[in-house]
N, C-alpha and C positions, 0 to 999 in steps of 0.2 A: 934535321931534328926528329921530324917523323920513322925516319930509318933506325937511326940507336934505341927511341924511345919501343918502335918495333922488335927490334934485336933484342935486349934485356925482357919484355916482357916474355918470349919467349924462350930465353933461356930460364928466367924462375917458372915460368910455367911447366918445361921440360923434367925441373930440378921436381917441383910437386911432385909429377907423376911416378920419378924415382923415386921418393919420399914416401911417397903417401899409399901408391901403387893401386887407385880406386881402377874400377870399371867403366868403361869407358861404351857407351850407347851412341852410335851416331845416328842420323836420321840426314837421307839426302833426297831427291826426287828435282819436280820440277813443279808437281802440285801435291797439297795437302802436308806438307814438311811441320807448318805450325801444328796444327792439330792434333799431328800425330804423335807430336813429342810434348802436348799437353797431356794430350792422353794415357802414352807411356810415362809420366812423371806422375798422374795421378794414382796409375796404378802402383808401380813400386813404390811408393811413400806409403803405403799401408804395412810395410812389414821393414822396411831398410831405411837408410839412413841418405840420403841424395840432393843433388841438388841441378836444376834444369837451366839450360842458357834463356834469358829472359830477349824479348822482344825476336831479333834477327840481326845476333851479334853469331855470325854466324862463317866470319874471317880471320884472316891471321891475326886483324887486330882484338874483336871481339870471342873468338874461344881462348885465350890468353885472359880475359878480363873473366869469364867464369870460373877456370880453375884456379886464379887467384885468388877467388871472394865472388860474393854477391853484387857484383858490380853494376849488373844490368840498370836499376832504375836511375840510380846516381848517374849516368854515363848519358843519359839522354837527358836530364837537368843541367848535370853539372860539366859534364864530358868536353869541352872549351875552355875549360881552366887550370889554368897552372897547378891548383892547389889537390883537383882531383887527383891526377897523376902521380902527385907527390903519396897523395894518403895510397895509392894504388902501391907503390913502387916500395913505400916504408910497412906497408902490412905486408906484402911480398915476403920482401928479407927477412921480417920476421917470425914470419911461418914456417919459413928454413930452419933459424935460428931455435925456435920453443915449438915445439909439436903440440897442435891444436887439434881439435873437434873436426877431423876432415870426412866430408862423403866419401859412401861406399864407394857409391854409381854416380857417375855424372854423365847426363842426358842432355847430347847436344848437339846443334844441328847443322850440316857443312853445308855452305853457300859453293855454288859456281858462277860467275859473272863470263868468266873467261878460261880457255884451255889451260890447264895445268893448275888449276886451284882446288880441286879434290884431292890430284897425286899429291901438294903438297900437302895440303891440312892431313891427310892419312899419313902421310912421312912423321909431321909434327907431332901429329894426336894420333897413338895407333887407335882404333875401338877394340874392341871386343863382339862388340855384337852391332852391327849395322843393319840398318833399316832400308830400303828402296821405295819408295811411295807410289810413285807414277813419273810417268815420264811426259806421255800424252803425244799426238799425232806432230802439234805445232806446239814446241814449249818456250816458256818465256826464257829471255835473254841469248836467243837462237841466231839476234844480228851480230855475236861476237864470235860464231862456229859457221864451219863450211857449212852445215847442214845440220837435220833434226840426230841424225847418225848420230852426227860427231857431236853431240850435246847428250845422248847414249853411251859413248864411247867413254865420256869425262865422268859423267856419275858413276860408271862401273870401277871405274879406279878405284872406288872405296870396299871394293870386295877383295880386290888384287892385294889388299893390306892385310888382310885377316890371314890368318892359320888353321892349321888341322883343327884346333881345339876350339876354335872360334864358332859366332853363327851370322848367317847370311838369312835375313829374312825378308822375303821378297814377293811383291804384287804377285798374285798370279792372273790378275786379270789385264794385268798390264803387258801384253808382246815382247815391248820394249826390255822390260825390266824381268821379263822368265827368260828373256834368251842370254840373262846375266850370271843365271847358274855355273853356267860354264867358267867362268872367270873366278873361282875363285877352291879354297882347298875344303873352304870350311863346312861344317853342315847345314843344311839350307832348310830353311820353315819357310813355307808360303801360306798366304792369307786371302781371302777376296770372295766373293760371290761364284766364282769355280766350284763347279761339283770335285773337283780334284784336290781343293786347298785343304793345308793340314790344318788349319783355323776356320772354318768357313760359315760364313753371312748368310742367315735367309730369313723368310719370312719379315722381310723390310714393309715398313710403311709408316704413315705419317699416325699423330693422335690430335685431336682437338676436341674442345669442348662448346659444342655451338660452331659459330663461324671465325671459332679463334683457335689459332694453330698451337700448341702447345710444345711438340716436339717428337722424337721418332720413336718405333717401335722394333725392335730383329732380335732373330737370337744369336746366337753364337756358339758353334757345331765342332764339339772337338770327338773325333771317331762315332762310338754310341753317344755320347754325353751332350747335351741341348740343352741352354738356359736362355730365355729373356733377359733382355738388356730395353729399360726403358729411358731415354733420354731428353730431360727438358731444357727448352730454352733455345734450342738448336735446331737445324732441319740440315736436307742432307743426306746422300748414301755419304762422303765424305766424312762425316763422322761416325756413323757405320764402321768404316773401313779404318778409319783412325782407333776405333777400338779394337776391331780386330787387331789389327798391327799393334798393339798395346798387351793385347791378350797372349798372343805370341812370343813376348819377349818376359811378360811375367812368367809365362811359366817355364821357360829356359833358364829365370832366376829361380824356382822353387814352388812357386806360389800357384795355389789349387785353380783351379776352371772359377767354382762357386766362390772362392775369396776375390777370385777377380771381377767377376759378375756383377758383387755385390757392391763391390769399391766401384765400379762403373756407372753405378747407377745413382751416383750423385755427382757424376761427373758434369762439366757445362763446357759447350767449344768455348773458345777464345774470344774474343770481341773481333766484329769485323767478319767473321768466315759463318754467315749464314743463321746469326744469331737476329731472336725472333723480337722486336721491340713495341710496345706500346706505341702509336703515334697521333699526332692533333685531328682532333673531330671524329673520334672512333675509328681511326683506320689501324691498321699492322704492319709495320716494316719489318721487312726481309733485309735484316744488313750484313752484307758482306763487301765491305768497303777495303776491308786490308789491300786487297791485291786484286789483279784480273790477268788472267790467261785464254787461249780460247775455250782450253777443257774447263777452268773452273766456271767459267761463263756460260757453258752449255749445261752444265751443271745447277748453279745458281736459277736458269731458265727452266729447267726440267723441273725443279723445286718448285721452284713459281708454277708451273703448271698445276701442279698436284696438288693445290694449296683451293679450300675453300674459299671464298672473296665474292662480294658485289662486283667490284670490277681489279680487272690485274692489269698494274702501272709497272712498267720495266721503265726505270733509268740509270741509264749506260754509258761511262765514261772509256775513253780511251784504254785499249788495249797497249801497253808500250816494250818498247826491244822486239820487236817480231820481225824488223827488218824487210826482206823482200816479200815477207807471208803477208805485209800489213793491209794492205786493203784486201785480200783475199779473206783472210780471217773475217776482218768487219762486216764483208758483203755476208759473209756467212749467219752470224751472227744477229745482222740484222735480219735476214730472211727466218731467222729463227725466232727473234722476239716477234715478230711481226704476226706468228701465225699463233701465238702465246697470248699476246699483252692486248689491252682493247687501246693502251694507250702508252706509246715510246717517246721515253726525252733523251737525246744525246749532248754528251757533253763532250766538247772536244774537237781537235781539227781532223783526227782520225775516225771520228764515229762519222764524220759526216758520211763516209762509206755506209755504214749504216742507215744513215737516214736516206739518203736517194737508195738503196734499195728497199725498206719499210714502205716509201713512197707507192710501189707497184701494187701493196697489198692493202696497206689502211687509209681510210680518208684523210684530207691533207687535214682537217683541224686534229687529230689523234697523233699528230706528230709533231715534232719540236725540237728545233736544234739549237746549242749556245755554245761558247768558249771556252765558258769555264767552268767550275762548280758554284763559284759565287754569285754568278749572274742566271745559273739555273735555279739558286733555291729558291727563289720567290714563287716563281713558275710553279714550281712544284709543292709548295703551301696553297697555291691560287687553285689548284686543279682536283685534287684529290677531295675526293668524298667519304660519309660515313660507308663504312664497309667496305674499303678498298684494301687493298693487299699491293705493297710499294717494294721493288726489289729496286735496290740501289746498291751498284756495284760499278769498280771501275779502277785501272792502278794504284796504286800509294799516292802518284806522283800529280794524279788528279784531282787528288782531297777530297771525294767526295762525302767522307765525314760530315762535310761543311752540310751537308745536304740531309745526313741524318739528323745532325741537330738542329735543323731550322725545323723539319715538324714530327720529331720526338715528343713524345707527350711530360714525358720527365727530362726537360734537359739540365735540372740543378742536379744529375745522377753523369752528366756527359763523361765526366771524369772517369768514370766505374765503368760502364758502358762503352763506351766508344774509346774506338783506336786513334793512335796518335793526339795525345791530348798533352803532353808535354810542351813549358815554353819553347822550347826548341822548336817542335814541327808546329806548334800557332802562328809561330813569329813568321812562317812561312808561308 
């Protein structure tokens, strides 16, 4: 049933694209994908007409559900019922049938789980203008490819898609992702903290007010041209670099430096990727609970460093799909929070890597290890102080959510605020 219902959605999805003949934006990598296809959505919505793949519907089943509709929130509520599908499959045919209000652009972002799932999403969805994010040294979902290569190898397929007239925009701080040039016809815009990028980052740093982090500060350097981009709510070079790549693609659409600047700067990242929250007894969380890789991990910890605070609490859930990297990664990891955090919680059977390395560098009471997220949150309400700064981060599949809302200062806001808040992923 899953397979027909697959089949039809992508043949009307196909039929739109015939139909309707929108723009097509993709965004792949291996970190920073959300971000940056928030951030490219917030900028072309200032002048065009578009519409962005919601959460990380981001497969053969979910890009078929954005160009039919706005599917996204319904599809994590209701997405188990007979009845969805139907309204799904009968507004389908009928947008064939009476020509509607369709987007320009639509800004969407290709998942890889496994070899050959870029080739096809590009076969199905051509773009027009793809994105490359990062790749990173160890990326996630790497135990389903020979190697980090061959997880390089699959993301480029989405350039191998584009044409002359197309554009390929691409990390240039990322190795992986410059030596992707090559692959493909189109013309190539790169972005990044590179003295070489045709978009480029400087003058990065944090802002706060007191001993509260507020959010970041860079400009954004196109040839002569330099404008401040100031950013609240969020920390992060990753959103940095997420506007860059934003910045890039608007003006490949038309749209000025200072029109983008300006629409940038009521921008806010996404829930989960390093966004800055209120928490119980005067302290600040650092949540970035969506997902964990090694790079965004190293990242999230570099933030944490630079971050004012009484004391800096790193808790660290499992890194997951790294396969044979997996305790390599964690050792790392932890030798990293260790020289960072005055105080490390691991959550998980794979952090415990983590924690026996922490072990060599902090005293045993600065450190703490549990199962799960729900047996660490008490731990970590019992522990933290006025003026602490709390980075908590760790897979999806760890929930560590659970952990921001136990000492969030506003959790009647969870809803708003925090990822994964749908009955679906509670019930779990």
């Amino acid at each position: 049933m899953e397979k027909i219902l697959s089949s039809i959605l992508l043949f009307l999805s196909q039929q739109y694209l015939k139909r309707y003949e929108p723009n097509i934006v993709a965004i792949t990598g291996n970190v920073g994908k959300t971000s940056t296809k928030e951030a490219i959505g917030t900028v072309l919505s200032k002048k065009r007409h578009i519409r962005v793949s919601a959460g990380n519907l981001n497969n053969q089943l979910g890009l078929p559900l954005t160009l039919l509709g706005d599917w996204g929130d319904r599809y994590y509520t209701q997405g188990s019922s007979l009845g969805f599908w139907l309204s799904v499959l009968w507004k389908g045919f009928f947008g064939l049938i009476k020509r509607i209000n369709y987007p320009e652009i639509l800004v969407l972002e290709y998942g890889a789980d496994r070899p050959g799932d870029i080739k096809r999403l590009a076969k199905h969805f051509k773009p027009h203008v793809a994105v490359v994010t990062e790749i990173s040294k160890v990326p996630v979902h790497v135990e389903y490819f020979d190697s980090p290569e061959g997880v390089a190898l699959e993301k480029s397929k989405i350039l191998e898609a584009l044409g002359p007239g197309d554009y390929a925009v691409l990390n240039k701080d990322d190795d992986w992702v410059w030596l992707m040039k090559d692959k493909t016809q189109a013309h190539v815009v790169t972005f990044g903290f590179d003295e070489k990028s045709d978009i480029r980052v400087s003058d990065y740093g944090y802002w706060s007010e007191g001993l509260e982090p507020k959010g970041i500060r860079f400009r954004i350097n196109q040839g002569e041209e330099s404008l401040e981009v100031q950013l609240s709510g969020s920390l992060g070079k990753s959103q940095a670099m997420a506007s860059a790549a934003a910045a890039s693609v608007g003006l490949i659409f038309g749209l000025s430096l200072p029109d983008i600047v300006e629409t940038l700067r009521h921008h806010h990242g996404p829930q989960g990727r390093l966004r800055i929250l209120r928490g119980v007894k005067g302290t600040w969380i650092l949540d970035d609970t969506y997902n964990a890789s090694p790079a965004s991990t190293k990242l999230a910890l570099e933030t944490l460093k630079g971050l004012p605070g009484m004391r800096k609490i790193a808790v660290l859930g499992d890194m997951l799909e790294l396969g044979e990297y997996t305790e390599m990664a964690h050792r790392e990891m932890g030798e990293m929070a260790s020289s960072i955090a005055d105080i490390l919680v691991c959550v998980g059977s794979r952090s415990r890597f983590m924690f026996e390395t922490a072990q060599r560098v902090l005293p045993q009471s600065h450190i703490y290890s549990f199962a799960t997220s729900q047996e660490a949150r008490l731990k970590v309400q019992e522990i933290i102080l006025p003026g602490d700064v709390v980075l908590i981060k760790g897979s999806q599949g760890m929930r560590m959510e659970k952990i921001v809302e136990e000492i969030m200062a506003e959790p009647e806001k969870k809803n708003e605020l925090l990822v994964r808040q749908s009955k679906s992923w509670i019930k779990k």
